[in-house]
PAZAPA-705074 format. One line per 8 residues: number of its first residue (from 1); their letters; for each residue x, y, z of N, C-alpha, C. Coordinates in steps of 0.001 Angstrom, whole numbers. Layout:
N
NUM) a) X/Y/Z/X/Y/Z/X/Y/Z ~ ... $
***
This chain:
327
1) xxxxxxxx) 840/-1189/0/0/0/0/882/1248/0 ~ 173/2196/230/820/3914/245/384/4607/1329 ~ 1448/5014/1714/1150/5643/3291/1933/7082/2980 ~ 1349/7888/4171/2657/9511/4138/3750/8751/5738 ~ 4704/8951/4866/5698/8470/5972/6485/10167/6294 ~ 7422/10034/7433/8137/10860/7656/9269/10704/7728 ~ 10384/10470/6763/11345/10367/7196/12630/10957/8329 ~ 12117/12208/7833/12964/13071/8729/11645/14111/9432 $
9) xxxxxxxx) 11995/14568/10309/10895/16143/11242/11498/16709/10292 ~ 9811/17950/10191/10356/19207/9608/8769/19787/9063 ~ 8941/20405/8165/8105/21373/7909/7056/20550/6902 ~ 5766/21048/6644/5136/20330/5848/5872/19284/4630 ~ 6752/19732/3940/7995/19034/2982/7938/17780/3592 ~ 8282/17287/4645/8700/16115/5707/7905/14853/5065 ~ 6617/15527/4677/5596/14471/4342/5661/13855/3044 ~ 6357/12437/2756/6075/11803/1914/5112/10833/1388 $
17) xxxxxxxx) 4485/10777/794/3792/9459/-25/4793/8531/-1033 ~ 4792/7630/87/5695/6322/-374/5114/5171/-226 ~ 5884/3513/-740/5101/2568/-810/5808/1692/242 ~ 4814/1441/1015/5269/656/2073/4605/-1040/2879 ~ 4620/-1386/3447/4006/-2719/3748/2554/-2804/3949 ~ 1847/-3539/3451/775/-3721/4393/308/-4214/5361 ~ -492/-3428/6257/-621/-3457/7582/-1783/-5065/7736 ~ -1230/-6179/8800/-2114/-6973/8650/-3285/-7043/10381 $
25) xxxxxxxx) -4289/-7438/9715/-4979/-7456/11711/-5411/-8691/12328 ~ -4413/-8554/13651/-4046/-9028/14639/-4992/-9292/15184 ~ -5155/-9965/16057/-6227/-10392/17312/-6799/-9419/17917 ~ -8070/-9082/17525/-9190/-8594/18111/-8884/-7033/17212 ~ -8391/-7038/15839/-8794/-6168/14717/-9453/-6000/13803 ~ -9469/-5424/13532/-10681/-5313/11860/-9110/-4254/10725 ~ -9381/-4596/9556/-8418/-3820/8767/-9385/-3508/7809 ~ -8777/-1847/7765/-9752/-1354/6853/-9306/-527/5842 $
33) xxxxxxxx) -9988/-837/4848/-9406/34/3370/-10568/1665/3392 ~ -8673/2446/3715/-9629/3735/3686/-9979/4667/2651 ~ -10533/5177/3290/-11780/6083/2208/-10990/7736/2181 ~ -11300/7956/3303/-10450/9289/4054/-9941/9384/5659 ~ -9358/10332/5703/-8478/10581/7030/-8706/12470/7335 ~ -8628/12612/8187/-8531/13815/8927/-7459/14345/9641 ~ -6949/15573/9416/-6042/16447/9839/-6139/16940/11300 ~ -5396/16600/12142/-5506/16962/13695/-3926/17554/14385 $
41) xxxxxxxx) -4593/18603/15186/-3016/19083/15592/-1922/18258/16215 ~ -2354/16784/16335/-1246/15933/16274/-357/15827/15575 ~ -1218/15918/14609/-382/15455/13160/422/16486/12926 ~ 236/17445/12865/1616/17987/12843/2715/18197/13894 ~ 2275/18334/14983/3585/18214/16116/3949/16597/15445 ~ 3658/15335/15492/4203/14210/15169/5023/14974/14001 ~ 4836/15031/12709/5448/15746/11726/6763/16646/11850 ~ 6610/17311/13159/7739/18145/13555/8892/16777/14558 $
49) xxxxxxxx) 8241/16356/14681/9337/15590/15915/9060/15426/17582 ~ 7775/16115/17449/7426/16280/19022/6554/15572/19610 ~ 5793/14480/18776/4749/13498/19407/4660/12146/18574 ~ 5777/11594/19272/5845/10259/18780/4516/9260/19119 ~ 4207/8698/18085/2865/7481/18114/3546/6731/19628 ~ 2794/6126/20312/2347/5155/21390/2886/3885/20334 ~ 3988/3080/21803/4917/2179/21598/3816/878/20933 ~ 4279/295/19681/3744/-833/19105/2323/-192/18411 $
57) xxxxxxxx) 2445/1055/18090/1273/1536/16781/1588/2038/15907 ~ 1033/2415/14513/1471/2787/13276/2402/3852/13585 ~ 3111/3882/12878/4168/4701/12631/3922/6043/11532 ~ 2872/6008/10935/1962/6847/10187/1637/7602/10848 ~ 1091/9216/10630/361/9905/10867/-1411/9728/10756 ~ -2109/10111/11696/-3508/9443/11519/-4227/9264/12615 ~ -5137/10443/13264/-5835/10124/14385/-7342/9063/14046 ~ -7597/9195/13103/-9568/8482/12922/-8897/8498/10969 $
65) xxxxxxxx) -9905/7668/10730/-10106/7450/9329/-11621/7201/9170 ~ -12456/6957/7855/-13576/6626/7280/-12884/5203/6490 ~ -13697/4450/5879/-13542/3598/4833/-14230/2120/4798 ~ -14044/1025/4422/-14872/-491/4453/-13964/-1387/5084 ~ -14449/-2149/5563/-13551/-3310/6630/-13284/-4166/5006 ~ -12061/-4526/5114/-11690/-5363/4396/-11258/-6532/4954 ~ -10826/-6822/5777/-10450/-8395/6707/-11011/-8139/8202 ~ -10885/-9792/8641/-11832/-9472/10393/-10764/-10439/11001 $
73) xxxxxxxx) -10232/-9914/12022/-9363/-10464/12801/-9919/-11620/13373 ~ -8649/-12232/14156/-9128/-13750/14865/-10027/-12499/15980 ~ -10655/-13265/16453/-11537/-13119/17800/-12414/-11738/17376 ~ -13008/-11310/16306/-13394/-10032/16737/-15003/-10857/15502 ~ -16443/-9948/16296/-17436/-10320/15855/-18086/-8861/15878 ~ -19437/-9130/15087/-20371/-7837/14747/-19834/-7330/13494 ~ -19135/-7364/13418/-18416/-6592/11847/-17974/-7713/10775 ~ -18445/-7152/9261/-18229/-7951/8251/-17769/-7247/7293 $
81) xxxxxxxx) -16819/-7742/6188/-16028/-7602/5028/-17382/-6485/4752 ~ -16768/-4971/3951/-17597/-4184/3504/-18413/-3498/3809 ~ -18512/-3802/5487/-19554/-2729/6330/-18570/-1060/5729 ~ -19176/-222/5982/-18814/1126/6088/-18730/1716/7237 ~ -17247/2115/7985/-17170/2109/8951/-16222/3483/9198 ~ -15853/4256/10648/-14889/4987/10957/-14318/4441/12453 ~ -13714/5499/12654/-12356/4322/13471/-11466/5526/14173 ~ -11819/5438/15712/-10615/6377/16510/-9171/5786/16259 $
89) xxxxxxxx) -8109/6077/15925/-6895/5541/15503/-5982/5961/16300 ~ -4896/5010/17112/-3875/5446/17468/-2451/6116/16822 ~ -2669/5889/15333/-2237/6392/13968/-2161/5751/12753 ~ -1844/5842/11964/-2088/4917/10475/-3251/5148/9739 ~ -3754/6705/10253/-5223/6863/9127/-4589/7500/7543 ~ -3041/8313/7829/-2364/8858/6055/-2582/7616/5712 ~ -2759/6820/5261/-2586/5747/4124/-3906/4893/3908 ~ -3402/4182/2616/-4736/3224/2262/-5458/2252/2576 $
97) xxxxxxxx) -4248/2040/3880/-5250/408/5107/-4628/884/6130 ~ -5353/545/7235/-4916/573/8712/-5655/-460/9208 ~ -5097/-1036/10548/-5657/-2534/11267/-5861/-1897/12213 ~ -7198/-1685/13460/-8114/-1166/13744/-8297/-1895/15567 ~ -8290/-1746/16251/-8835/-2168/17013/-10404/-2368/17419 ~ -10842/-3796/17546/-12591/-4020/16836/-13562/-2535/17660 ~ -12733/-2388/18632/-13672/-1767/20062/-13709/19/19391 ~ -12801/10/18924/-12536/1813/18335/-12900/1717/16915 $
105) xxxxxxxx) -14074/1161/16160/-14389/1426/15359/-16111/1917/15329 ~ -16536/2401/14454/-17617/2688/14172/-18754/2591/12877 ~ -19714/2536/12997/-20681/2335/11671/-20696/3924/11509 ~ -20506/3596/9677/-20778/5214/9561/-22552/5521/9415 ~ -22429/7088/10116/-24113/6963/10422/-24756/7373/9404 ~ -26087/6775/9558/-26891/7188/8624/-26990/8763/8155 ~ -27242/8957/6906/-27245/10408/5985/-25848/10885/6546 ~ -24951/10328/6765/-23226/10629/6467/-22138/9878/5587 $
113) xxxxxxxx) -22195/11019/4369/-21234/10364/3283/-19988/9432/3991 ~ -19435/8320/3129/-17979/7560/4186/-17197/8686/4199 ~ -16834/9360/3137/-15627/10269/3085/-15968/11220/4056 ~ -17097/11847/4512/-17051/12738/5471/-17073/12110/7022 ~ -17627/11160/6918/-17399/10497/8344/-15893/10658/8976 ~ -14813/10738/8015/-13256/10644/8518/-13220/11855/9395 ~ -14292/12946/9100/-14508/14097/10204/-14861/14315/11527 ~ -15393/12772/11931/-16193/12505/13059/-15538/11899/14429 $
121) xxxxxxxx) -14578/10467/14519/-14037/9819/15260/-13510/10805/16609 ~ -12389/11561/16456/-11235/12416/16949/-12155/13518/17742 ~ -13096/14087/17035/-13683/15339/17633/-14761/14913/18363 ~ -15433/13910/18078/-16372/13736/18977/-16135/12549/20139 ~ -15488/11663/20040/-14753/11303/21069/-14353/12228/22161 ~ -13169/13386/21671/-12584/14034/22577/-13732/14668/23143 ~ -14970/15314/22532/-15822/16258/23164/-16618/15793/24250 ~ -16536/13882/23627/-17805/13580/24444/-17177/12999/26083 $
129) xxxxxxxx) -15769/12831/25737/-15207/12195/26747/-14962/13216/28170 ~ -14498/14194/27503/-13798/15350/28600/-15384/16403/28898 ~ -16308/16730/27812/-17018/17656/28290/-18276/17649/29081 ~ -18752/15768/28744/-19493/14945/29383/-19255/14008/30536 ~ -18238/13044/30223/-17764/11720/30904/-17301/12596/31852 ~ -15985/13452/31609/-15800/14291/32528/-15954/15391/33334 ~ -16410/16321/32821/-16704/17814/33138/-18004/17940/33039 ~ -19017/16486/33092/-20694/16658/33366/-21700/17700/32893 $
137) xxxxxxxx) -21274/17825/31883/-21640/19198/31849/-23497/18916/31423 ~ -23950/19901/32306/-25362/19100/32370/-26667/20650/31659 ~ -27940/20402/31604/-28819/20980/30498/-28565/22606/31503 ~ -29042/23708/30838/-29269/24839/31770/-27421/25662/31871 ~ -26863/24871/31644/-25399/25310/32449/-24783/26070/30977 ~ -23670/26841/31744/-23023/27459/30546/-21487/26871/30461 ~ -21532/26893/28756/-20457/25827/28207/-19473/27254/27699 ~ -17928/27446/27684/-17085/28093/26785/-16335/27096/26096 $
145) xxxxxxxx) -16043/27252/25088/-15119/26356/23934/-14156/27464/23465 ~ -13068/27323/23571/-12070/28088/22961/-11503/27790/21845 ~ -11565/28610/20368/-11456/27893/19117/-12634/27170/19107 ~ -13683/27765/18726/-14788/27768/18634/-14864/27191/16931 ~ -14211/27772/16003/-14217/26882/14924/-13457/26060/13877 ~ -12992/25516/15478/-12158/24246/14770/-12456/23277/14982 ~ -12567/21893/14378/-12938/20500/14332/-13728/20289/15850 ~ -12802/20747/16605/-13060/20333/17998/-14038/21243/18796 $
153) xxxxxxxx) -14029/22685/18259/-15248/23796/18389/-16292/23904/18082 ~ -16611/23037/16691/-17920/22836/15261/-18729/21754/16438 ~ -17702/21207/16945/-18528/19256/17191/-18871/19991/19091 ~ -18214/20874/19564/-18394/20647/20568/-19617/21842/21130 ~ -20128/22766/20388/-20911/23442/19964/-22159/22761/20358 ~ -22262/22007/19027/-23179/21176/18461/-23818/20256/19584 ~ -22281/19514/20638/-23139/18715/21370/-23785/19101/22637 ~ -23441/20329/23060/-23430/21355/24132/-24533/21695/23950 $
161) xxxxxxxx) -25191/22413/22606/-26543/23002/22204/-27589/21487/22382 ~ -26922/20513/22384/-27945/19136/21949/-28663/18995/23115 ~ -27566/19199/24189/-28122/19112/25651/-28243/19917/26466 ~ -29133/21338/25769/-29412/22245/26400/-28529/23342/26925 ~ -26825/23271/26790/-26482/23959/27477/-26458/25310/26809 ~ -25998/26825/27150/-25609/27761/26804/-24250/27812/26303 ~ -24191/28288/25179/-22841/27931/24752/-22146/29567/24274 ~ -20807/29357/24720/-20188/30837/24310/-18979/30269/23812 $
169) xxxxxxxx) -18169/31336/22843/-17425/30552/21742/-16080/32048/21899 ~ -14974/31365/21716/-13868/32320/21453/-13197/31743/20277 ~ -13122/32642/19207/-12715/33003/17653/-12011/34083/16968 ~ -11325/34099/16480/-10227/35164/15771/-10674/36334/14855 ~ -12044/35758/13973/-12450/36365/12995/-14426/36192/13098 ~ -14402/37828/12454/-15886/37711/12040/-16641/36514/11566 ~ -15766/35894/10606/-16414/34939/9425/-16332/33613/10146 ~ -15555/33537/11415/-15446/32371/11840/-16650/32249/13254 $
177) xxxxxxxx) -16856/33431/13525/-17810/33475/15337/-19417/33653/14177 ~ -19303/33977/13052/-20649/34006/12437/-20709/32437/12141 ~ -20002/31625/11848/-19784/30389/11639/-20530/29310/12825 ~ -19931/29928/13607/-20123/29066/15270/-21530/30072/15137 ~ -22174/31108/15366/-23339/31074/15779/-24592/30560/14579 ~ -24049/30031/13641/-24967/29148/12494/-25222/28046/13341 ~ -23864/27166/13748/-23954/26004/14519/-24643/26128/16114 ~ -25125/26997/16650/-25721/27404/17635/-25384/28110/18557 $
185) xxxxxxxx) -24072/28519/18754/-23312/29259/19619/-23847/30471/20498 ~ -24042/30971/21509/-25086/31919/21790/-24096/32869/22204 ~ -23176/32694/22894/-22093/33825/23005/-20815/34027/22069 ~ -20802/35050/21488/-19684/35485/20652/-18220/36181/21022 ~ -17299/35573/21082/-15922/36534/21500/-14851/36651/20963 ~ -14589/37752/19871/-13148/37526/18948/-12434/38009/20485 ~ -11391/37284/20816/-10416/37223/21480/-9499/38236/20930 ~ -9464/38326/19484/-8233/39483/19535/-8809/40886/19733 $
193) xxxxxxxx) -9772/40657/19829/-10338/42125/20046/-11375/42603/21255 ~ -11400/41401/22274/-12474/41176/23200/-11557/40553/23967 ~ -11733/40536/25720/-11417/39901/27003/-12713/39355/27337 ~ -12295/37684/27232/-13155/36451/26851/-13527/36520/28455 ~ -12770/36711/29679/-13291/37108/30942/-14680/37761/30920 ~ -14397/38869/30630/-15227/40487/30886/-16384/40195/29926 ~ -16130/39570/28818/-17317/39168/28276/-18607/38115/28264 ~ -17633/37053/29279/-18136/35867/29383/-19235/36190/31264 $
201) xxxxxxxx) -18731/37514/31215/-19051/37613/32877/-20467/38459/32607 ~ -20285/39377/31135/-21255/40006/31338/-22549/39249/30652 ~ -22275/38800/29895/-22906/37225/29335/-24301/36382/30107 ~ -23459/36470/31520/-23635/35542/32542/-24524/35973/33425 ~ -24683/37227/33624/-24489/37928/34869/-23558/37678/35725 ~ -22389/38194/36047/-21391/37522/36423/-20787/36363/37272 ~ -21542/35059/36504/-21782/33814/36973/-20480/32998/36694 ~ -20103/33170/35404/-19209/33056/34426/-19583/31556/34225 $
209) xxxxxxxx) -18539/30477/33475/-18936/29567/32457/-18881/28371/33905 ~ -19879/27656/33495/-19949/26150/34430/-18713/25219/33883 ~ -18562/25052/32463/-17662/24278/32430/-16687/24784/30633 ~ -15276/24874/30750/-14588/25438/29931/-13506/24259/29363 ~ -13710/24372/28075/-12810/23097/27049/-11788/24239/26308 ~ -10532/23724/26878/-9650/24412/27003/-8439/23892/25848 ~ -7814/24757/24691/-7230/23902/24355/-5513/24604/23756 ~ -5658/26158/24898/-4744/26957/24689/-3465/26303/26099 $
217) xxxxxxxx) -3513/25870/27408/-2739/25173/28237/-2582/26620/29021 ~ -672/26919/29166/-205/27767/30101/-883/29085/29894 ~ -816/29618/28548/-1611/30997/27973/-2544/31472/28610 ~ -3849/30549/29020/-5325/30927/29521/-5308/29917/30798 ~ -4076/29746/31130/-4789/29215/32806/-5124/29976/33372 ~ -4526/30808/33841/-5269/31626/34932/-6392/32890/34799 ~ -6783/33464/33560/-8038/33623/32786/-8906/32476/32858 ~ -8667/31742/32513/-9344/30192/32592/-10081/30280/34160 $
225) xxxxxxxx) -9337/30588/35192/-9671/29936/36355/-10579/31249/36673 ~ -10058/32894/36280/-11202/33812/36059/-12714/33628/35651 ~ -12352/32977/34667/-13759/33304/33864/-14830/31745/34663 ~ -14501/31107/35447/-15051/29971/35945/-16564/30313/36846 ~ -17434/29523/36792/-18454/30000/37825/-18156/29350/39008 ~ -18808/28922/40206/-18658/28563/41784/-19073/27324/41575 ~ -17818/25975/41505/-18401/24873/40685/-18046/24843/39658 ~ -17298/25471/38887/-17206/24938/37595/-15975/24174/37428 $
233) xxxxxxxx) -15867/23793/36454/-15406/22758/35422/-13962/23090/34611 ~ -12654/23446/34538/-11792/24139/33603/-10909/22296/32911 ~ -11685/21648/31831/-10862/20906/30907/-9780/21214/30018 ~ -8462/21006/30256/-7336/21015/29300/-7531/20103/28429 ~ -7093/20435/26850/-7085/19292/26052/-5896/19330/24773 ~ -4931/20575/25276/-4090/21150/24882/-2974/21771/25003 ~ -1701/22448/24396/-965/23121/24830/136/24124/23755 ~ -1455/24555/23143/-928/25718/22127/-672/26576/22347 $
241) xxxxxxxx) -804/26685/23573/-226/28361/24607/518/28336/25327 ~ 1258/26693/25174/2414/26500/26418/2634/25708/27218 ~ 3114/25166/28174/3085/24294/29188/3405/24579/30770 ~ 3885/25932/31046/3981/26647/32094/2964/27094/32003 ~ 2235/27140/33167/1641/28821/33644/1294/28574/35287 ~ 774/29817/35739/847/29886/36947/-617/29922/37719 ~ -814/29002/38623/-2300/29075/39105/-2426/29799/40083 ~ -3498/30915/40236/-4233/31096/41571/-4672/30146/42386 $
249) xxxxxxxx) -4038/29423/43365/-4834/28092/44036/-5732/28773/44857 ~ -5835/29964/45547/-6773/30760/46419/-8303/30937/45458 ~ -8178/31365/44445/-9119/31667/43315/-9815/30647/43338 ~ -9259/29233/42836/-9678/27975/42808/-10115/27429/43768 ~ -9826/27821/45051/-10732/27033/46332/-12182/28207/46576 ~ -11788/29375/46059/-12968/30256/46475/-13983/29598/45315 ~ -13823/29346/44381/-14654/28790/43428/-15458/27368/43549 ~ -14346/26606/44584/-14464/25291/44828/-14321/24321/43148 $
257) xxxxxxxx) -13843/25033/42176/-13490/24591/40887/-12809/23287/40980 ~ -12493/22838/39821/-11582/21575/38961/-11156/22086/38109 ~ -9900/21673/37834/-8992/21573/36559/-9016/20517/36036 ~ -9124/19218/34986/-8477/18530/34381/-7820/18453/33121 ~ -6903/17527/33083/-6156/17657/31710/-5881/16107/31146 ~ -6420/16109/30116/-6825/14911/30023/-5775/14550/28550 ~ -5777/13670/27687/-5267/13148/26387/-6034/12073/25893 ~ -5950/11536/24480/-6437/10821/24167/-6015/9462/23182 $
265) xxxxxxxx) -4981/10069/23016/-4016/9264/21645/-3539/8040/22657 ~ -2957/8091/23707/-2028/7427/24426/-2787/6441/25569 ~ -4129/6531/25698/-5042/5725/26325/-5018/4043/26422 ~ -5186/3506/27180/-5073/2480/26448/-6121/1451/25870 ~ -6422/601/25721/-7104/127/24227/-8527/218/25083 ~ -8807/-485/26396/-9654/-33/26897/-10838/751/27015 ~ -9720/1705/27782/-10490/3354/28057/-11030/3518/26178 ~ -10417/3723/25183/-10751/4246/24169/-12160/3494/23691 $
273) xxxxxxxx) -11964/2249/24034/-13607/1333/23496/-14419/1618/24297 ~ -14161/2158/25875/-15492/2588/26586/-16137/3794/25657 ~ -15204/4705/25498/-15288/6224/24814/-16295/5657/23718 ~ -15732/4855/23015/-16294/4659/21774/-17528/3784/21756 ~ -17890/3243/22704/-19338/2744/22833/-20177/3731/23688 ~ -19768/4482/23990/-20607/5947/24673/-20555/6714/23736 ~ -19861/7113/22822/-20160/7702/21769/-21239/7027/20704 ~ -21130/5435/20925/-22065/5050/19684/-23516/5585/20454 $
281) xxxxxxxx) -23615/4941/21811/-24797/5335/22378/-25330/6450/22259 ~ -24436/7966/22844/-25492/8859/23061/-25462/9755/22018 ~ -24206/9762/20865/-24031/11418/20146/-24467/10370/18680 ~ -24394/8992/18342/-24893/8566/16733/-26493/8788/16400 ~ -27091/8503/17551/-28264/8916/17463/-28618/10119/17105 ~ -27958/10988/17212/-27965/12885/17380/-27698/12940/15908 ~ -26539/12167/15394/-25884/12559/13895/-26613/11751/13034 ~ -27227/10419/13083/-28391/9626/12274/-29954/10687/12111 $
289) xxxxxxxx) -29942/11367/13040/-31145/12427/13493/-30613/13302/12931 ~ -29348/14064/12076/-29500/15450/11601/-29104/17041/12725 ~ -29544/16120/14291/-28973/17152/14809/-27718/17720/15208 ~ -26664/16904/14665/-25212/17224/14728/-24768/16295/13664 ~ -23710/17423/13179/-23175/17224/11992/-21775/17123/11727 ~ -20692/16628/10737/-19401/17140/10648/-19378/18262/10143 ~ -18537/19220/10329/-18065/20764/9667/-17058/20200/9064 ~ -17061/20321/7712/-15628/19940/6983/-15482/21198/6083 $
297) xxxxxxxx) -14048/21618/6172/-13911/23081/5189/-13275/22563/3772 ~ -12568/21429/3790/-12059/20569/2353/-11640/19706/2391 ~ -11654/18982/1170/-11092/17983/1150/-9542/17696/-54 ~ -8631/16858/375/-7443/17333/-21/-6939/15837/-509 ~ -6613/15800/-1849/-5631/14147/-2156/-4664/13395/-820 ~ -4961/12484/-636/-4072/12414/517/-2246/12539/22 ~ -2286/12420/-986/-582/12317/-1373/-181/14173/-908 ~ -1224/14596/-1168/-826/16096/-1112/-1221/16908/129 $
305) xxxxxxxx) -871/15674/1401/-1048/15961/2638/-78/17431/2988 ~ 726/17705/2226/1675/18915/2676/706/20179/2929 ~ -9/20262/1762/-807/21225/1606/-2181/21276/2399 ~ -2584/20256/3426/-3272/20172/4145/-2871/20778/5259 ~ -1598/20308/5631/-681/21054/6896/-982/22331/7075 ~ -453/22616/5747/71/24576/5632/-1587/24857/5721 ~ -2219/24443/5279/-3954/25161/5830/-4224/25042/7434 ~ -4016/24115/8171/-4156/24146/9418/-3366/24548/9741 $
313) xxxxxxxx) -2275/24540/9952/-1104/25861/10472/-1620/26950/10616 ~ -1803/27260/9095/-2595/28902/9025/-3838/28832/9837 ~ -4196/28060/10252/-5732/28506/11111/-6456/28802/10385 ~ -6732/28552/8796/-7439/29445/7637/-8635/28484/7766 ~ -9069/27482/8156/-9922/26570/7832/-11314/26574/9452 ~ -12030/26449/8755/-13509/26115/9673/-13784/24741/9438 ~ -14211/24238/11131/-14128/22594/10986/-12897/21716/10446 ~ -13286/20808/9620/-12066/19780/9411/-11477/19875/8325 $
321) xxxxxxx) -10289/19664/8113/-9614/19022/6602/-9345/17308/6488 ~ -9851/17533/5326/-9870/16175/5070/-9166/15699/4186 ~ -8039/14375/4059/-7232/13792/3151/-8196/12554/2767 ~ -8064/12467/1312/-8993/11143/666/-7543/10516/-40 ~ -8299/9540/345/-7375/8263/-749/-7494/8223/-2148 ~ -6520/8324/-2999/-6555/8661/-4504/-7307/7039/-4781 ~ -8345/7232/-6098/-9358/6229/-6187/-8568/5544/-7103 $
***
């Protein structure tokens, strides 16, 4: 098959499409011939040199893929040659097969093209795991999402509005916070031109947010722990702003708050199949129903993954990019 390998770190360039082995599945896999793959800020720190795949998994770039089961491992049942399926991936979604663990896969849902499904795995996993499983976030309450329209902003919007909550959104640009309030967003905040605090307080009546999906790290901790209500919730799921910063612990007990910081790539096979049968349960129903959707801004040859990079780099994109497998 054809995979994007990396030979060396470095700049989008790094990324080759070369021909390499095929991947076979092991006990308690499914292998699947993909359709498409999705662009995640993994993928490029991996790309640079800074987030090596989890010991004994593809060596590919590749958080989730779309595509058809083509072989069924020893021990694995429910799934057959040709279902249409997507798949949380520990990596190996750049290329044209990946071997699957049976528990982290998914039926693609009804009225969702395969190729757009590769939009779904990564973002709604992460949303449903940290903003639900963890951070409870329950009907009535107010939700902030930071990067409001990116993969992880579109989906987490969407599931926030599903279950009633109030949702407020921080975004760079007009075209992008008009974006998020299509998808339901009720509070608007370009950050470069607005203090997501002062706004989120007046929002509130100065209640501020029940629970905050965080995906800036050292940058907005301690804003973060500002803008919190009495009880609330502050989820890390990131560290595009850094890995230092400094907490008010006084702030945080007057609040009686939480911090967590959670990951998802590095889980182990487990935890990820609970995720992924709580996801089939409560959010497929929502996306078979129409009421949540993928946001995809394009779709891109997968050989010409370089040029996928340099769009997410730039931050130029709403929702997902998507790499397809040349037919």
């Amino acid at each position: 098959m054809h995979a994007i390998t990396i030979p060396e770190p470095g700049g989008p360039e790094a990324l080759v499409w070369d021909e390499v082995p095929d991947p076979v599945a092991g006990e308690g896999e499914v292998l699947v011939d993909v359709v498409a793959t999705a662009v995640n800020r993994a993928d490029i720190l991996q790309r640079q040199g800074f987030y090596d795949p989890p010991p004994g998994t593809s060596p590919y770039p590749g958080l989730e893929c779309s595509g058809r089961v083509a072989e069924i491992g020893p021990g694995v049942s429910g799934w057959a040659v040709g279902d249409e399926v997507c798949a949380l991936l520990s990596g190996g979604g750049y290329a044209e097969k990946v071997a699957v663990p049976a528990g982290q896969l998914l039926p693609v849902p009804e009225g969702i093209a395969v190729d757009r499904a590769a939009g779904l795995p990564e973002v709604v996993c992460t949303v449903w795991s940290n903003v639900f499983m963890v951070a409870h976030l329950r009907p009535g309450e107010t939700f902030l999402v930071h990067g409001g329209s990116s993969g992880i902003g579109t989906m987490a919007i969407q599931l926030a509005k599903a279950v009633g909550a109030k949702v407020a959104v921080t975004a760079g640009t007009r075209e992008k916070l008009e974006r998020c309030a299509e998808l339901g967003a009720d509070v608007l905040i370009n950050y470069r031109e607005q203090d997501f605090v002062a706004e989120l307080r007046e929002a509130t009546g100065g209640k501020g947010a029940d629970v905050i999906l965080d995906n800036m790290g050292a940058k907005y901790l301690d804003r973060n722990v500002q803008a919190l209500a009495v009880n609330g919730r502050l989820v890390i799921i990131g560290m595009q702003g850094g890995v230092k910063g400094e907490l008010n612990i006084g702030a945080l007990l007057a609040k009686r708050a939480a911090i967590t910081a959670t990951t998802l790539r590095a889980r182990p096979v487990e935890e990820k199949a609970a995720i992924v049968a709580a996801v089939r349960e409560h959010v497929w129903p929502l996306v078979s129903g129409g009421h949540v959707r993928p946001v995809i801004d394009r779709e891109i040859p997968m050989p010409d993954a370089a040029q996928a990079h340099r769009i997410v780099e730039d931050s130029s994109h709403i929702g997902k990019v998507l790499l397809v497998t040349p037919s």
